[in-house]
C-alpha positions as CSV (number, residue, x, y, z in Angstrom):
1,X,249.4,63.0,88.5
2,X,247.2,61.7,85.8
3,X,246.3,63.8,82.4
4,X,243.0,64.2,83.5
5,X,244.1,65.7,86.6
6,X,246.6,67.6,84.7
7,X,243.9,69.2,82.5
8,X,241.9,70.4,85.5
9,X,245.1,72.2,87.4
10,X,245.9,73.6,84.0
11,X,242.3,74.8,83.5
12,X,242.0,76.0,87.3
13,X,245.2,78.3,86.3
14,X,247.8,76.4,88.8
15,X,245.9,77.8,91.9
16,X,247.6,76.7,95.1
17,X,246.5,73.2,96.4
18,X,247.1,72.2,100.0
19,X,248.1,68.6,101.2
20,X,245.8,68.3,103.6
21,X,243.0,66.8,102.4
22,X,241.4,63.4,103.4
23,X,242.3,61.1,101.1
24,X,238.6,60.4,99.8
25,X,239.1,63.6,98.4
26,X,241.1,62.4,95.7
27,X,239.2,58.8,95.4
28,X,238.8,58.3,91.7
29,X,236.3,56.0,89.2
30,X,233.0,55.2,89.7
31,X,231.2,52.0,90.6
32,X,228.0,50.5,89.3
33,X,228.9,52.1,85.7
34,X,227.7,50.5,82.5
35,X,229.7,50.8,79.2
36,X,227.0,49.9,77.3
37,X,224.5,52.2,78.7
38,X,226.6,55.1,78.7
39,X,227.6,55.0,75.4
40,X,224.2,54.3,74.1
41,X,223.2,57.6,75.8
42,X,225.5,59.4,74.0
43,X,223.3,58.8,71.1
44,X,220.2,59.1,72.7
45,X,221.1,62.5,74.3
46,X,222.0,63.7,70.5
47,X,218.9,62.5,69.3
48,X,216.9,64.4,71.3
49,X,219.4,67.6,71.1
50,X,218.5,67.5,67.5
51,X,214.9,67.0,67.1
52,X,214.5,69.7,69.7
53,X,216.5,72.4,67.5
54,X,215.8,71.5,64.4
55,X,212.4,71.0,64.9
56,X,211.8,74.7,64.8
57,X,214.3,75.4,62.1
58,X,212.4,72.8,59.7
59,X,209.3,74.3,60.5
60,X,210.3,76.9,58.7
61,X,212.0,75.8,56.2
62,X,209.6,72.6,55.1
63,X,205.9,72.9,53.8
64,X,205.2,69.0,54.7
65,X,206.2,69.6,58.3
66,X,203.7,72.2,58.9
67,X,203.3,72.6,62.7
68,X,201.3,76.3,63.8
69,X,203.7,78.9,65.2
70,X,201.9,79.4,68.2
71,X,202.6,75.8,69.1
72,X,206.5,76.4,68.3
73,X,206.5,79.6,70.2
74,X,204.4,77.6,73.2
75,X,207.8,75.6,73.0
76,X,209.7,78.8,73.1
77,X,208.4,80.0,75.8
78,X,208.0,76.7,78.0
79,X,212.0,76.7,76.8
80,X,212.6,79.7,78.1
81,X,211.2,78.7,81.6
82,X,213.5,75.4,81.4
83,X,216.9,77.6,80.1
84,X,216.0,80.0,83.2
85,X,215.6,77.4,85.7
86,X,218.3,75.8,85.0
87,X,220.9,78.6,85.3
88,X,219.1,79.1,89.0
89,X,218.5,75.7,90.0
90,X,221.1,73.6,88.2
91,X,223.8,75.6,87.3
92,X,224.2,78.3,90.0
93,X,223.0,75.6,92.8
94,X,225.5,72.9,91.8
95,X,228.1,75.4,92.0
96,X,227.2,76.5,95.3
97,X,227.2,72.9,96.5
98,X,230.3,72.4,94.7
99,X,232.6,75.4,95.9
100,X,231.7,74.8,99.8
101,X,232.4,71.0,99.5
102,X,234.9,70.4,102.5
103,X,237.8,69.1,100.1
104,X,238.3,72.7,99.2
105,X,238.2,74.1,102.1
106,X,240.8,77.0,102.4
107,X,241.2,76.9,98.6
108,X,239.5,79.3,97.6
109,X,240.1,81.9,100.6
110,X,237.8,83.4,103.1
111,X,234.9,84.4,100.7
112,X,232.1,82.7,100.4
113,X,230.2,84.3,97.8
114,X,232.3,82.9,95.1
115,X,229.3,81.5,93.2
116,X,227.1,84.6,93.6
117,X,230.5,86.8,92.6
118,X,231.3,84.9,89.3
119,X,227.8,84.5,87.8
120,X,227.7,88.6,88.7
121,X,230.6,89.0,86.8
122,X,229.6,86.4,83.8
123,X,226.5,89.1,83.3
124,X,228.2,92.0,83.7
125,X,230.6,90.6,81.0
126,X,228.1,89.9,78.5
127,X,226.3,92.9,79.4
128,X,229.4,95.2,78.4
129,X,230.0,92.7,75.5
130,X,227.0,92.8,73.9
131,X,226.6,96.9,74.5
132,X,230.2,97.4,72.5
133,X,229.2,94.7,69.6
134,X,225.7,96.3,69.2
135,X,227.3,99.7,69.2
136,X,229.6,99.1,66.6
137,X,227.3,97.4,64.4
138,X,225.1,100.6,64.7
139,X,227.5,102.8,63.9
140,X,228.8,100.4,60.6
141,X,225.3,99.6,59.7
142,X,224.1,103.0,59.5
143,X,227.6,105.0,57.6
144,X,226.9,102.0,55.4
145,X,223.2,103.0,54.4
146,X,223.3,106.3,54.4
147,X,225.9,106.4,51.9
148,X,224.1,103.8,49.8
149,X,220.4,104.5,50.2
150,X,219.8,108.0,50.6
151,X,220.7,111.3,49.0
152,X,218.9,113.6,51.6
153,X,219.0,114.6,54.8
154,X,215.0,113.9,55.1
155,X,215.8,110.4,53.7
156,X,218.7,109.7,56.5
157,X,215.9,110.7,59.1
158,X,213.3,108.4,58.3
159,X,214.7,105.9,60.0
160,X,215.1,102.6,58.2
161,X,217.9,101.6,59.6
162,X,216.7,100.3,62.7
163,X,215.3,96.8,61.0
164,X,219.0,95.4,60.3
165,X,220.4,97.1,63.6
166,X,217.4,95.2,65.9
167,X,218.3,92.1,63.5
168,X,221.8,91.8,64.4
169,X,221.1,92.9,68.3
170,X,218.6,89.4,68.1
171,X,221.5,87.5,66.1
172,X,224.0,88.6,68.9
173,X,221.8,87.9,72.1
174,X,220.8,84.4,70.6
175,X,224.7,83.6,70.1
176,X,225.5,84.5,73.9
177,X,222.7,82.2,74.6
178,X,224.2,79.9,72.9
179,X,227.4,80.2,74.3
180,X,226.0,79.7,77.6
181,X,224.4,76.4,76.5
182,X,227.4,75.2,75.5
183,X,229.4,75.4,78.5
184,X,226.5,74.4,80.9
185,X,225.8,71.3,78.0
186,X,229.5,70.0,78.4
187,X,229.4,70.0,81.9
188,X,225.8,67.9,82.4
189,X,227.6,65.6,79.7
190,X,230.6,64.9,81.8
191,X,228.2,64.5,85.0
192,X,226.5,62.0,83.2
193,X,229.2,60.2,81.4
194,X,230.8,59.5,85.4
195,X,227.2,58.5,86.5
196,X,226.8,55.3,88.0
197,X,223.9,54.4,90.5
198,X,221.2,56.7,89.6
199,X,222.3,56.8,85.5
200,X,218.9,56.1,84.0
201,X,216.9,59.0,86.3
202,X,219.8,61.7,85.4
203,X,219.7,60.5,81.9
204,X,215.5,60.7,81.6
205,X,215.8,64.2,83.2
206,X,218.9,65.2,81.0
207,X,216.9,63.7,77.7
208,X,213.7,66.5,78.7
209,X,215.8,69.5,79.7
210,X,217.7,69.2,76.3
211,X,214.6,68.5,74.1
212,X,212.8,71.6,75.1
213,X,216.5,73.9,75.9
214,X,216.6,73.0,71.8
215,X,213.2,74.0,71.0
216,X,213.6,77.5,72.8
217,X,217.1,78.0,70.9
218,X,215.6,76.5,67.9
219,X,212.9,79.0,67.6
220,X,215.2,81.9,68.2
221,X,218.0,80.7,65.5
222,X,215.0,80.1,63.1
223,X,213.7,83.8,63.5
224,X,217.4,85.1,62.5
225,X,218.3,87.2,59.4
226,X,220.9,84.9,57.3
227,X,221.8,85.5,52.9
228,X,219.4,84.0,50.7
229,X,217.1,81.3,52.8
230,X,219.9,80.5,55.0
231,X,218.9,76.7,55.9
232,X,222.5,75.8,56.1
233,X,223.6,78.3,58.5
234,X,221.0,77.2,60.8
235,X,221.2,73.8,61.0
236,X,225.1,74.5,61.1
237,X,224.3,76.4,64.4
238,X,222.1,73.5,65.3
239,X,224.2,71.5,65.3
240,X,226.6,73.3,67.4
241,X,224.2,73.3,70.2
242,X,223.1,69.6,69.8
243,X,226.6,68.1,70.1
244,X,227.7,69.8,72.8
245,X,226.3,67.4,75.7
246,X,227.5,64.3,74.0
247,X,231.2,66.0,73.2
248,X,230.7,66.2,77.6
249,X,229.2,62.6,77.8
250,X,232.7,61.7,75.4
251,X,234.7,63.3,77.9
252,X,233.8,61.6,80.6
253,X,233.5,58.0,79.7
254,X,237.2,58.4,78.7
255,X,238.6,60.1,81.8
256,X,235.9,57.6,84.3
257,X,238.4,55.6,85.8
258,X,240.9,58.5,86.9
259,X,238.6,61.5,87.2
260,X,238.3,62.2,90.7
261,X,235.4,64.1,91.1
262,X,235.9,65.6,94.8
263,X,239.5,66.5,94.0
264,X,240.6,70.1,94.8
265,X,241.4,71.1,91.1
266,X,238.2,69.2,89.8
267,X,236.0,70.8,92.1
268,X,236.9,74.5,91.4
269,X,237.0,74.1,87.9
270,X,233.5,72.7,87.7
271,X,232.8,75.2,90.5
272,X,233.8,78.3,88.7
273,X,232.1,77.4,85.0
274,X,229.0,76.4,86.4
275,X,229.1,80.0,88.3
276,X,229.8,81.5,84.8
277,X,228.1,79.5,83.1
278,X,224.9,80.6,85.4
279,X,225.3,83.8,85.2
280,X,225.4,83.7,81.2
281,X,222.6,81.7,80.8
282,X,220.7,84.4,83.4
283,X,221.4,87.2,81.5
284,X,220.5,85.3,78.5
285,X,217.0,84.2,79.7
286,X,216.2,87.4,81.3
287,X,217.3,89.9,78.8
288,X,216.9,87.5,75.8
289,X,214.3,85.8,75.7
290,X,212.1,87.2,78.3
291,X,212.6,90.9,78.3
292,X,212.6,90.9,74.4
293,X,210.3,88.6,73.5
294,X,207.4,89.2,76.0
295,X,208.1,93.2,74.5
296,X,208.3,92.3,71.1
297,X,205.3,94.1,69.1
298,X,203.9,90.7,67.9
299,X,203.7,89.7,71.2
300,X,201.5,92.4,72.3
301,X,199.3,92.1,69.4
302,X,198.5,88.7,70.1
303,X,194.8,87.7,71.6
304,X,194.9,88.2,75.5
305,X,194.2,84.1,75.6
306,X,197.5,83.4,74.0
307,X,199.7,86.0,75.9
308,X,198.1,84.0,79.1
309,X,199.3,81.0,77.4
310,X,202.6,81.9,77.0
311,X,203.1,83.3,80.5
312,X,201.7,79.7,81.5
313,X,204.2,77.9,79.3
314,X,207.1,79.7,80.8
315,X,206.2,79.2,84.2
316,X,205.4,75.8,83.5
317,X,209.0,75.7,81.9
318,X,210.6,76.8,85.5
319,X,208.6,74.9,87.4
320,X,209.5,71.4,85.7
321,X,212.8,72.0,85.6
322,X,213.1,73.3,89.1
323,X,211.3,69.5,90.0
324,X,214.0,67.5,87.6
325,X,216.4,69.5,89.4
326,X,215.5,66.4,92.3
327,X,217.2,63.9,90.3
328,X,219.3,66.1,88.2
């Protein structure tokens, strides 16, 4: 067995494996695959990771590069369309097709749900995750300033402390999204890293989906609460996001030749972090960035033109991405 098949039965937790499957089932390299191409896109995809992250964060940070906020938050928005069509289309659909391919037949039992089940179980994680975090921040942040601030009991009830508590709740949902960007990022890497025939669409439609998945994280990691101006701590969670992909794209140029893509093990471990991967980056854009930024104050203060444009830009943001979903 080679070490990149050893990896995937290690990361698929030993599961049983049967020895009956056809033997194009465990057919491994690619054809029509260009060296130079693929690692050339490797710095084309980080390129584009990064000027769609940073661009926000300089925005903010930069009086040259002064762009209007209602254009970044267009971006947001249209970002948040593409993040929420991807864990639909992309994610949750490639891990459908990949979890009923025939070469795992039997695998994986009687149930087949196991897409559906895992992404369920992906949002109910982060769901209780996020709860006990944000609870116990709560109950920290406010012993900490009542002790500090205020000498009265008409002072503790005034209610201050929700700023930092609704501050950290933001910081903490932006890091899950984040999270759920990562694992999706390394897996479209590796996907296009053992791309042959077809590499230049996949890496056109990869190149988009990042740019504007960056701008919609961007924005939010811009917004956060960090000491003093915090520049560095941004771009340091930047940069996290926009080397993620190419880390994938890494992956897979050096495991081409022996990764066997339809291979039992290969298949459910793609399978099963797609599926979770999904379900994090659903829970993500729905509670997020939809359910708390479409209810954030400033939202509904804004003119009734640019709420309308905003709706627009996220529905424009699922319905591209649902159409690169075609080719990637």
């Amino acid at each position: 067995m080679t070490k990149p098949h050893i990896l995937f039965a290690l990361l698929a937790m030993h599961w049983p494996l049967a020895a009956a499957e056809p033997r194009e089932c465990y057919a491994a390299g690619v054809d029509d695959w260009d060296k130079g191409l693929q690692i050339g896109a490797v710095f084309i995809i980080l390129a584009v990771s990064l000027v769609g992250v940073l661009l926000p964060i300089l925005c903010k940070h930069t009086k040259w590069l002064s762009i209007s906020p209602r254009v970044i938050n267009t971006g947001k928005f249209f970002g948040a369309g593409v993040i929420l069509a991807t864990a639909f289309i992309h994610m949750l659909g490639e891990s459908m097709e990949t979890l009923k391919d025939e070469c795992l037949d039997a695998h994986m039992g009687d149930f087949d749900s196991w897409p559906g089940a895992l992404a369920m179980m992906a949002v109910l994680a982060m769901h209780l995750l996020e709860h006990i975090l944000s609870a116990r921040f709560a109950k920290k942040k406010t012993e900490d300033i009542d002790s500090m601030l205020y000498d009265s009991e008409s002072e503790k009830d005034t209610g201050h402390t929700h700023g930092p508590v609704l501050g950290h709740t933001k910081k903490l949902s932006t890091y899950i999204l984040e999270l759920g960007i990562a694992l999706h990022s390394v897996i479209i890497g590796m996907t296009l890293a053992v791309t042959g025939s077809g590499f230049r669409v996949l890496l056109a439609a990869i190149a988009c989906h990042q740019f504007f998945e960056g701008v919609a994280l961007g924005t939010r990691i811009a917004e956060l609460e960090f000491p003093a101006n915090g520049l560095l701590l941004r771009v340091a969670n930047a940069l996290m996001f926009a080397v993620t992909t190419p880390v994938g794209q890494v992956i897979g140029i050096c495991i081409r030749q022996s990764f066997a893509p339809r291979d039992p093990s290969s298949l459910m471990v793609m399978g099963v972090l797609d599926s979770l991967s999904a379900g994090i980056l659903i829970y993500s854009a729905v509670v997020g960035l939809l359910v708390e930024e479409f209810g954030a104050a400033e939202f509904h203060a804004s003119p009734r033109w640019l709420r309308v444009l905003y709706f627009a830009a996220m529905y424009l943001g699922c319905a591209t991405m649902s159409l690169i979903g075609k080719w990637a």
